[in-house]
mmCIF file of the N, C-alpha and C atoms, coordinates in Angstrom:
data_MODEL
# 
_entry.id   MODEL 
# 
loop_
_atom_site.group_PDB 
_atom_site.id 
_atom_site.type_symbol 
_atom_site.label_atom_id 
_atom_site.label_alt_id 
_atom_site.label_comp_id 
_atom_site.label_asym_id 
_atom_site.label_entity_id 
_atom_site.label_seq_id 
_atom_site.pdbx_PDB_ins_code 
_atom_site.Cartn_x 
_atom_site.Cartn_y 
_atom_site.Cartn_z 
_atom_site.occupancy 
_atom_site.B_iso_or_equiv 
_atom_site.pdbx_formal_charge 
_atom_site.auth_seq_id 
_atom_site.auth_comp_id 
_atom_site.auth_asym_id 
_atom_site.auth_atom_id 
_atom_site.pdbx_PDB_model_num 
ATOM 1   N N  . UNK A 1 1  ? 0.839  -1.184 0.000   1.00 0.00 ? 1  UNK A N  1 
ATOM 2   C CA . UNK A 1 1  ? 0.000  0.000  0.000   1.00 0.00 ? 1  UNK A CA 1 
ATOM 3   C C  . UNK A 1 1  ? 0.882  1.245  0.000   1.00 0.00 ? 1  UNK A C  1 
ATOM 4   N N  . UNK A 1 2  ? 0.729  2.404  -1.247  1.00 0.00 ? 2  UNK A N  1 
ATOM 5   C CA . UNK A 1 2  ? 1.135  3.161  -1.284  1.00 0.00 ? 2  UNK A CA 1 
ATOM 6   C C  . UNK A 1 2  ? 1.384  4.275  -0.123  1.00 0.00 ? 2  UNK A C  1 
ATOM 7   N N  . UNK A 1 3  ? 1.853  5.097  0.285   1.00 0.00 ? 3  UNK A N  1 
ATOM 8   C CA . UNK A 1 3  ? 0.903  6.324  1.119   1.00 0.00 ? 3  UNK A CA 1 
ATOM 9   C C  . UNK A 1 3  ? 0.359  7.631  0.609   1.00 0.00 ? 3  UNK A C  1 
ATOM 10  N N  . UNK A 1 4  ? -0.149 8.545  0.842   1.00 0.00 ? 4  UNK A N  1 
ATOM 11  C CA . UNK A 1 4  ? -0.185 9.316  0.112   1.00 0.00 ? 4  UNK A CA 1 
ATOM 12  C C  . UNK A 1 4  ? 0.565  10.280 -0.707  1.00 0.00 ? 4  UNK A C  1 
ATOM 13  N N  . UNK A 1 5  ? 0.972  10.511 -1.864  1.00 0.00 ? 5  UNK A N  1 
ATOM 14  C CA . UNK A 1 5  ? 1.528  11.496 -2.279  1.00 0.00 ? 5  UNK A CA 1 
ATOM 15  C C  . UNK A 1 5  ? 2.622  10.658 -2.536  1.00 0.00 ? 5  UNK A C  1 
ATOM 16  N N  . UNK A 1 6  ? 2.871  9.805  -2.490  1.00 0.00 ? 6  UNK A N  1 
ATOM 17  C CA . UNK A 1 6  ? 3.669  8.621  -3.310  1.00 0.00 ? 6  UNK A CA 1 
ATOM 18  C C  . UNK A 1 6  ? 3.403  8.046  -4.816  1.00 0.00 ? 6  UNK A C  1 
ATOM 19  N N  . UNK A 1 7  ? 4.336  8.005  -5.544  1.00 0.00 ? 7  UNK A N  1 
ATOM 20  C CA . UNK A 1 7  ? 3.737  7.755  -6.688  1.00 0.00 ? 7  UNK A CA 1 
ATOM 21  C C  . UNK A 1 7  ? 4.493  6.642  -7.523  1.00 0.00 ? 7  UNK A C  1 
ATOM 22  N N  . UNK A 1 8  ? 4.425  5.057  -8.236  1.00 0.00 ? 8  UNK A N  1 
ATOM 23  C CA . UNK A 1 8  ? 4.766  4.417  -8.883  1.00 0.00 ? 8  UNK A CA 1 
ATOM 24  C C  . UNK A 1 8  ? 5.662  5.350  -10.252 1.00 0.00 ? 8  UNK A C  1 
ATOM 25  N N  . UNK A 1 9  ? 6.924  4.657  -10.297 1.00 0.00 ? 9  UNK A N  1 
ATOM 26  C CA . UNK A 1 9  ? 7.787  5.162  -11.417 1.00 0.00 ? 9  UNK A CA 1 
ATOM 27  C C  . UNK A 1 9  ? 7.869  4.537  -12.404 1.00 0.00 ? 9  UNK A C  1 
ATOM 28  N N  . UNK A 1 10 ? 7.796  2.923  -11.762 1.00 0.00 ? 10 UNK A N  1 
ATOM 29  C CA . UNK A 1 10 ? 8.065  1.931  -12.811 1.00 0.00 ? 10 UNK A CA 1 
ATOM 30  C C  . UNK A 1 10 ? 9.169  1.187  -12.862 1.00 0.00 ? 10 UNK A C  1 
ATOM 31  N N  . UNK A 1 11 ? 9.444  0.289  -13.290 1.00 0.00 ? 11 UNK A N  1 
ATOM 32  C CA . UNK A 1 11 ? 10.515 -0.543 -13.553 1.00 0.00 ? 11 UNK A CA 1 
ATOM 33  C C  . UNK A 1 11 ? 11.545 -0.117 -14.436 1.00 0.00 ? 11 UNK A C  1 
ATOM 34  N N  . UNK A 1 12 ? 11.092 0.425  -15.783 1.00 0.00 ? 12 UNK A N  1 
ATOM 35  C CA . UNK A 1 12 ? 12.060 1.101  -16.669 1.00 0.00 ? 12 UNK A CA 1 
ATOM 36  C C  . UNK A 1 12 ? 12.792 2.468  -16.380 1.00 0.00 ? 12 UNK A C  1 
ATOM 37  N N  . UNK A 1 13 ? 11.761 3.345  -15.677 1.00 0.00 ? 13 UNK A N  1 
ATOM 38  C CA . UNK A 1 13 ? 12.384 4.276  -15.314 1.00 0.00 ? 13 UNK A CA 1 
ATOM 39  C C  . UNK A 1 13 ? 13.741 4.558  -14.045 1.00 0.00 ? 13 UNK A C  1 
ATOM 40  N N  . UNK A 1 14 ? 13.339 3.501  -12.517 1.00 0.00 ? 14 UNK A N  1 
ATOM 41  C CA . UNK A 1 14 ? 14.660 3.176  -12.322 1.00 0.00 ? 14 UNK A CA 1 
ATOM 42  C C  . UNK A 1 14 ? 15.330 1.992  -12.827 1.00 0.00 ? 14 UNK A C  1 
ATOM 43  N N  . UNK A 1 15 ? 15.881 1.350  -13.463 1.00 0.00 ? 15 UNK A N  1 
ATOM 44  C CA . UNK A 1 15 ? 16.536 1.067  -14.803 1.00 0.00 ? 15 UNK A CA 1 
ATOM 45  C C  . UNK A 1 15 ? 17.560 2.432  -15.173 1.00 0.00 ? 15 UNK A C  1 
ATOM 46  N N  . UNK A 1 16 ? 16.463 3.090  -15.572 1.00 0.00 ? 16 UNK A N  1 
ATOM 47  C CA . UNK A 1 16 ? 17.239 4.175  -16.448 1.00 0.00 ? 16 UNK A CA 1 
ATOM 48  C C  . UNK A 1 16 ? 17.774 4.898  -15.063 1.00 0.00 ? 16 UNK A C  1 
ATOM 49  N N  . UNK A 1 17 ? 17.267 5.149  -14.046 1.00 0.00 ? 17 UNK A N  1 
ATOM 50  C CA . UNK A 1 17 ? 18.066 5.913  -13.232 1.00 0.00 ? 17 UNK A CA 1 
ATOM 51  C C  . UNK A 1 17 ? 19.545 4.737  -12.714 1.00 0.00 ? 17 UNK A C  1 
ATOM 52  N N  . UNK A 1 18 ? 19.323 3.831  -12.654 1.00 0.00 ? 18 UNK A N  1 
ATOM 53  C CA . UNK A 1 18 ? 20.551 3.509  -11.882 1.00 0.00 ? 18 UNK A CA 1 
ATOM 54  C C  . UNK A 1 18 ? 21.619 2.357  -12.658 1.00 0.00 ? 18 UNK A C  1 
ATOM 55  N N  . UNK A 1 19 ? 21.344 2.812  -13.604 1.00 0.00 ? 19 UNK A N  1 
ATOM 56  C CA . UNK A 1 19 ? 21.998 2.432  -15.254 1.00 0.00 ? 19 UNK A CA 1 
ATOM 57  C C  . UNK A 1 19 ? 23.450 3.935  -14.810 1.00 0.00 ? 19 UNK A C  1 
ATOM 58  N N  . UNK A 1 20 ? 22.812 5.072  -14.544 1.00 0.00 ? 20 UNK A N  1 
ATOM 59  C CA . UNK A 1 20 ? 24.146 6.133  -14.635 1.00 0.00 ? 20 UNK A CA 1 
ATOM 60  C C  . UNK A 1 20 ? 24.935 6.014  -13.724 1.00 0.00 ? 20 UNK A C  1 
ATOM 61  N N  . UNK A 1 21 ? 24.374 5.008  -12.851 1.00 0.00 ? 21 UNK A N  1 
ATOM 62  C CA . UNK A 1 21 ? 25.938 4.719  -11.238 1.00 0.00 ? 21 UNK A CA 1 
ATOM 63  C C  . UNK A 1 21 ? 27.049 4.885  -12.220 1.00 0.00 ? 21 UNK A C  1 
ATOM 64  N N  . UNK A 1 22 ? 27.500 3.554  -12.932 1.00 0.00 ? 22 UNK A N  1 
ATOM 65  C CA . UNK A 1 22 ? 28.553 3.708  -13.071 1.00 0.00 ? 22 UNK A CA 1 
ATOM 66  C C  . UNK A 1 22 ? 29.260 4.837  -13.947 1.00 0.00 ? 22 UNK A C  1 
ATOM 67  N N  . UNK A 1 23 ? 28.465 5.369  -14.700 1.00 0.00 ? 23 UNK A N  1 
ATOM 68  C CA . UNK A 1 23 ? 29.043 6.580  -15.986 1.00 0.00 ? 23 UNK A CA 1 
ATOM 69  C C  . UNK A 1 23 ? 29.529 7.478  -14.644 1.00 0.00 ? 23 UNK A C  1 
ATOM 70  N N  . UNK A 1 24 ? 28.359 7.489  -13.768 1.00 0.00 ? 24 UNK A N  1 
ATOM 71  C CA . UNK A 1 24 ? 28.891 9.359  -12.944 1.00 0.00 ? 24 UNK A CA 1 
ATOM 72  C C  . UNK A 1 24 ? 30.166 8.680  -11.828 1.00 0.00 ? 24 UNK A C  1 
ATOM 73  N N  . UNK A 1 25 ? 30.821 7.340  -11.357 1.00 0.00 ? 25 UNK A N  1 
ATOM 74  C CA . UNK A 1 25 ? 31.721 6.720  -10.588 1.00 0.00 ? 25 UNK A CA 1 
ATOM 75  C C  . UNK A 1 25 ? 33.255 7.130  -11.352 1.00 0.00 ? 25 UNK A C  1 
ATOM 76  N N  . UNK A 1 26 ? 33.117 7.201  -12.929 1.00 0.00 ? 26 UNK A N  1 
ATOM 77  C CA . UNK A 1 26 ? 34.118 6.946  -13.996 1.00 0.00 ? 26 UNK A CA 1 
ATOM 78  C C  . UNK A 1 26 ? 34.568 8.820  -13.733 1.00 0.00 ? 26 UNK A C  1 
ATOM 79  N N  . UNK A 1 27 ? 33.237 9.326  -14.048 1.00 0.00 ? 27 UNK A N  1 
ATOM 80  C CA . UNK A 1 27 ? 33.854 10.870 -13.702 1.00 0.00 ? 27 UNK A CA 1 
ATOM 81  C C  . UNK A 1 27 ? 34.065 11.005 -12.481 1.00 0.00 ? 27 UNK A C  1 
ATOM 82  N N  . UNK A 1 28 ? 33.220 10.926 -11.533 1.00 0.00 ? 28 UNK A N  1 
ATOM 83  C CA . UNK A 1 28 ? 34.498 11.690 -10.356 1.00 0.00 ? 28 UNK A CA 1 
ATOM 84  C C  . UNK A 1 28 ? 34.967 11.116 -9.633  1.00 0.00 ? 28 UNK A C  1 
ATOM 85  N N  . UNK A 1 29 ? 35.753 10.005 -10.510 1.00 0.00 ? 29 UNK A N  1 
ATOM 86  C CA . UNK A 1 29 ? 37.398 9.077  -9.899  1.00 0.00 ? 29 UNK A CA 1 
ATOM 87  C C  . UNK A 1 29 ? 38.241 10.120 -10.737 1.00 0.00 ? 29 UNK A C  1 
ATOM 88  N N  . UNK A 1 30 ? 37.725 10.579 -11.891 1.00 0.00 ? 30 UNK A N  1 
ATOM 89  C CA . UNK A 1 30 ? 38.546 11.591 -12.767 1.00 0.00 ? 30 UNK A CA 1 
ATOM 90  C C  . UNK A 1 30 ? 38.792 12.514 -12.268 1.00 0.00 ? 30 UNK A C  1 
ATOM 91  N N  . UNK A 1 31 ? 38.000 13.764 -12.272 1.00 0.00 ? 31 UNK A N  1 
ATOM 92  C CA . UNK A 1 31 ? 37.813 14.995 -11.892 1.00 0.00 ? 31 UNK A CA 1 
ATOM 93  C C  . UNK A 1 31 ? 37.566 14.606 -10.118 1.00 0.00 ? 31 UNK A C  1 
ATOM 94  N N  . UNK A 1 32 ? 37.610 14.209 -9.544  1.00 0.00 ? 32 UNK A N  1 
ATOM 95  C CA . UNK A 1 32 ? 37.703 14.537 -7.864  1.00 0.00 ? 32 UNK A CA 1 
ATOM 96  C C  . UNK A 1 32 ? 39.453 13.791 -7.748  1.00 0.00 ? 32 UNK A C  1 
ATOM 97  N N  . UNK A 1 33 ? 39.386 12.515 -7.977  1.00 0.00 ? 33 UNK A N  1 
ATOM 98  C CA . UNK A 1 33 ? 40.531 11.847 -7.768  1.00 0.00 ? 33 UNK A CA 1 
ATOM 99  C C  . UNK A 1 33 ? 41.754 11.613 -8.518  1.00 0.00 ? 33 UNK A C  1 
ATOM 100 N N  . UNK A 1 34 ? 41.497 12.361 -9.852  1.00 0.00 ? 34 UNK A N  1 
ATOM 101 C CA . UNK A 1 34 ? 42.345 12.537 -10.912 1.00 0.00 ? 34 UNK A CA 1 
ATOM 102 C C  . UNK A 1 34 ? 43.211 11.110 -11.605 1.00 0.00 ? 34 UNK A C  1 
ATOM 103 N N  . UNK A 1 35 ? 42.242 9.712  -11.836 1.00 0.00 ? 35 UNK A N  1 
ATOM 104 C CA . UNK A 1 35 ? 42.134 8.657  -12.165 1.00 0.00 ? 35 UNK A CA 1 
ATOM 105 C C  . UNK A 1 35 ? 42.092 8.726  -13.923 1.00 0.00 ? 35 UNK A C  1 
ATOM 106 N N  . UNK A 1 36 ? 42.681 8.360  -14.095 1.00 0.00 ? 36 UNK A N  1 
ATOM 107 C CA . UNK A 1 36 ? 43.100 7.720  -15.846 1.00 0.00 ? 36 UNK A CA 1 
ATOM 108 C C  . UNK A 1 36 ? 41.548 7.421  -16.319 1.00 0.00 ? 36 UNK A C  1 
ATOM 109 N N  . UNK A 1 37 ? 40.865 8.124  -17.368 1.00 0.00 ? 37 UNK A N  1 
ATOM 110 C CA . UNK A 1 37 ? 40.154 7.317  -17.978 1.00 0.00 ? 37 UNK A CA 1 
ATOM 111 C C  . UNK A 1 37 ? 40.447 6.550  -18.857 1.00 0.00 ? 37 UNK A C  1 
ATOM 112 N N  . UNK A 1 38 ? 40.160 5.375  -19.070 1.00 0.00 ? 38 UNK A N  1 
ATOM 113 C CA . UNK A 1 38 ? 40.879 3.808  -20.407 1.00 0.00 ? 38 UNK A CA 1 
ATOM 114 C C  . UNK A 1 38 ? 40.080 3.911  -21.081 1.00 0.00 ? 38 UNK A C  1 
ATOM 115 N N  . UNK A 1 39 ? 40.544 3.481  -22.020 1.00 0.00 ? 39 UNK A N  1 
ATOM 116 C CA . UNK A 1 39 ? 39.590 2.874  -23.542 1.00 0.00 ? 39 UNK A CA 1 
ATOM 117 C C  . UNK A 1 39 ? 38.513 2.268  -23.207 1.00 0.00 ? 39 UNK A C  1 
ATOM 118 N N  . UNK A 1 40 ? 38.877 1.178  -22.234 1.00 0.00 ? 40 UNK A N  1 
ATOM 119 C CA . UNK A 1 40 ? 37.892 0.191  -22.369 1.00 0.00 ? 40 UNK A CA 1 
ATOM 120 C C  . UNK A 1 40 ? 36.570 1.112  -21.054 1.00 0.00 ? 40 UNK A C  1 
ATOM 121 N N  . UNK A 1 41 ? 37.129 1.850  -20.728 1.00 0.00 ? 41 UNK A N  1 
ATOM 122 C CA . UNK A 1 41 ? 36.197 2.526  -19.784 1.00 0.00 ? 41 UNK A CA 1 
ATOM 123 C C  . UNK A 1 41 ? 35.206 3.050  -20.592 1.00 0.00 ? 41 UNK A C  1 
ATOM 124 N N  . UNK A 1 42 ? 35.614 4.029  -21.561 1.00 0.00 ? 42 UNK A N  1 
ATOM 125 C CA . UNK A 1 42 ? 34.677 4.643  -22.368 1.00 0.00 ? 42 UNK A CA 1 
ATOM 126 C C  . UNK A 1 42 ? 34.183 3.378  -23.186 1.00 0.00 ? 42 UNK A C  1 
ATOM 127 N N  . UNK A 1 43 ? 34.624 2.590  -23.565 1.00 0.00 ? 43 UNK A N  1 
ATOM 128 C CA . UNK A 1 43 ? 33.908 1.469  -24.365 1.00 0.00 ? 43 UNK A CA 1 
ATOM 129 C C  . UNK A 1 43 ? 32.545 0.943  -23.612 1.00 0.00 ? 43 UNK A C  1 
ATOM 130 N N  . UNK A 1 44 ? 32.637 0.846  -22.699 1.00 0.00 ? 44 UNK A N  1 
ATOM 131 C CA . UNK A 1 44 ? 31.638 0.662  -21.305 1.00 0.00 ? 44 UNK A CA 1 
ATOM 132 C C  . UNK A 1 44 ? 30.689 1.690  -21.054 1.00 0.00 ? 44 UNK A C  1 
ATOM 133 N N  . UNK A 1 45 ? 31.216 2.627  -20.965 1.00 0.00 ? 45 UNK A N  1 
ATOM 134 C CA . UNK A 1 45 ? 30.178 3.954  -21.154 1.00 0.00 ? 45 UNK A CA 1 
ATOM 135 C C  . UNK A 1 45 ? 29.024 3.971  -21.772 1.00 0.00 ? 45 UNK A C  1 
ATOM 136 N N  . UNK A 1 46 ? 29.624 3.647  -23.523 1.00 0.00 ? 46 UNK A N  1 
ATOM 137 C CA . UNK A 1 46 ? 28.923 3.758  -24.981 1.00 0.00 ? 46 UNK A CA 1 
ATOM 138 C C  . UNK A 1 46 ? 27.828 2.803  -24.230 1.00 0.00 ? 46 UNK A C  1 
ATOM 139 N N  . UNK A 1 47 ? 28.166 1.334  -24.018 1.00 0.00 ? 47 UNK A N  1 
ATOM 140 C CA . UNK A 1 47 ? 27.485 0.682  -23.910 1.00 0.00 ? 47 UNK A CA 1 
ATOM 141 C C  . UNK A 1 47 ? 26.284 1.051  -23.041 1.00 0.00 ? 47 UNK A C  1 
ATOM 142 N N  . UNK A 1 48 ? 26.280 1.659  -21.705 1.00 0.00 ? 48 UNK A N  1 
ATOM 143 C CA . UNK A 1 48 ? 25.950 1.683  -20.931 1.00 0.00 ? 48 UNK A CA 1 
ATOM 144 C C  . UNK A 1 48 ? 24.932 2.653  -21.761 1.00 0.00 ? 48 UNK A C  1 
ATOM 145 N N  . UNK A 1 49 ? 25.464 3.583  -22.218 1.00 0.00 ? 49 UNK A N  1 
ATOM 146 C CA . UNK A 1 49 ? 24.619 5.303  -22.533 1.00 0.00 ? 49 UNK A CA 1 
ATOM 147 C C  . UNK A 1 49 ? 23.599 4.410  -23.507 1.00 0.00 ? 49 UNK A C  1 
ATOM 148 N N  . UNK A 1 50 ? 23.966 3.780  -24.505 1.00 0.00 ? 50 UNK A N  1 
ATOM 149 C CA . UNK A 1 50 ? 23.170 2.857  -25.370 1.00 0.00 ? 50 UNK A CA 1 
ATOM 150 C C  . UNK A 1 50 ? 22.143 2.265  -24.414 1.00 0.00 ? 50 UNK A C  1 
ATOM 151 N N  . UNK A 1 51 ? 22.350 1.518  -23.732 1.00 0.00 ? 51 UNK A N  1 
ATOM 152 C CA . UNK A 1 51 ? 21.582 0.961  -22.922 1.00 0.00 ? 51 UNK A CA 1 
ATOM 153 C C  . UNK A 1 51 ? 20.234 1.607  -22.431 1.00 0.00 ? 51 UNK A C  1 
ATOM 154 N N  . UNK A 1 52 ? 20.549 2.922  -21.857 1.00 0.00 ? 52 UNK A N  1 
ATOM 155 C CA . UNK A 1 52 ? 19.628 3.496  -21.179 1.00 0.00 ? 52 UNK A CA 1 
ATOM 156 C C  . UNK A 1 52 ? 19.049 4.482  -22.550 1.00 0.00 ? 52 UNK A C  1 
ATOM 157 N N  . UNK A 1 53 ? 19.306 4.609  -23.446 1.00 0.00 ? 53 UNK A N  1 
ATOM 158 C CA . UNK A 1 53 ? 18.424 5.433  -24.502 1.00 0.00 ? 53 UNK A CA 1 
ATOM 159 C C  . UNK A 1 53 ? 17.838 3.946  -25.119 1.00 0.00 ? 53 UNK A C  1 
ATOM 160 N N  . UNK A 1 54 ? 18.144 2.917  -25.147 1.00 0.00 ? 54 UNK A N  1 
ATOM 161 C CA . UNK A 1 54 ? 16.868 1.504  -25.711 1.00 0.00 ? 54 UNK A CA 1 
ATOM 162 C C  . UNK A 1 54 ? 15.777 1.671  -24.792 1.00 0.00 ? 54 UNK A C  1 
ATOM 163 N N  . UNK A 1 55 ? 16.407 1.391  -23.435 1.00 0.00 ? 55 UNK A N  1 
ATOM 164 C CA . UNK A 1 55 ? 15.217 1.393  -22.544 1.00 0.00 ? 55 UNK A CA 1 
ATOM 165 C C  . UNK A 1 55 ? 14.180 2.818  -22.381 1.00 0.00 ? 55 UNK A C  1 
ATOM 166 N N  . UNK A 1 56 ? 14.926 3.742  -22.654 1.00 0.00 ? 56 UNK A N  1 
ATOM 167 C CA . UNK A 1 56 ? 13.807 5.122  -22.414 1.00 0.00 ? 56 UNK A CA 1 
ATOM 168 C C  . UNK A 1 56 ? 12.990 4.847  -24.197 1.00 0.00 ? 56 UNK A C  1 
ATOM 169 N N  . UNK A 1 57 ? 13.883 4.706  -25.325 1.00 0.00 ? 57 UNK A N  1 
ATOM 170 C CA . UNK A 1 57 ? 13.184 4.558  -26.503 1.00 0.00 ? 57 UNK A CA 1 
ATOM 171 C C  . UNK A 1 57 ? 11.974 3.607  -26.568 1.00 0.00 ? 57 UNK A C  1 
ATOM 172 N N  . UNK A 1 58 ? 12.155 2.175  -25.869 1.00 0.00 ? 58 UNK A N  1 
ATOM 173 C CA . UNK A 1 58 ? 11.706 1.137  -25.851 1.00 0.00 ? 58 UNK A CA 1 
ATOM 174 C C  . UNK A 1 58 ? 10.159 1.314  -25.053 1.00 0.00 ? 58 UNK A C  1 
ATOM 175 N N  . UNK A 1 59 ? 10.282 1.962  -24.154 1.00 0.00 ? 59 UNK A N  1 
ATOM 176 C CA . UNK A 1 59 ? 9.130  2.574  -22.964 1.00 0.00 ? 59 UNK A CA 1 
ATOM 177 C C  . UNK A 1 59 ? 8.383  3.541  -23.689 1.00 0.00 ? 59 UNK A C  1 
ATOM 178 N N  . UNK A 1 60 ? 8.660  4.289  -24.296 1.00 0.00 ? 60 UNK A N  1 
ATOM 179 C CA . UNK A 1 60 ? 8.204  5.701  -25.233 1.00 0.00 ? 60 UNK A CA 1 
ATOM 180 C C  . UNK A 1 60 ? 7.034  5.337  -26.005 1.00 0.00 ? 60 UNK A C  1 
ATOM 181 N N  . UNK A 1 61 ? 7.259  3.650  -26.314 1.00 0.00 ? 61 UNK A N  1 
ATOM 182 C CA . UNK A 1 61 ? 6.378  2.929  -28.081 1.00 0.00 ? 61 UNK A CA 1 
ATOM 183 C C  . UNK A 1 61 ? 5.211  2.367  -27.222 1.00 0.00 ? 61 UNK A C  1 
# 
C-alpha cells in the first residue's frame, strides 16, 4: 500500500536511473581523484549510454 503522495515510477524508469551509477563513478574518480580514464572505460560507457536510450526509446512505443 502506497501512502499518500507517493507515486509508482516503474521498472524502466529506475533502470534508467541507476543504469548512470557507473558513468557518474568513472567521472568523479577523474575529476575529484584525478584517475586515468581507459579505452575500455569509455567502451563501457557507450554501452551503458546505449543501454539506457533503448530502454527510455523502448518505454516511449
Amino acid at each position: 500500500m502506497m501512502s499518500a503522495g507517493m507515486k509508482s515510477i516503474g521498472s524502466n524508469n529506475i533502470a534508467i536511473i541507476t543504469s548512470i551509477g557507473p558513468v557518474s563513478t568513472i567521472l568523479q574518480a577523474h575529476f575529484i581523484l584525478g584517475e586515468p580514464i581507459l579505452g575500455l572505460q569509455l567502451a563501457g560507457t557507450a554501452l551503458v549510454i546505449i543501454g539506457v536510450l533503448l530502454i527510455g526509446w523502448r518505454s516511449a512505443n
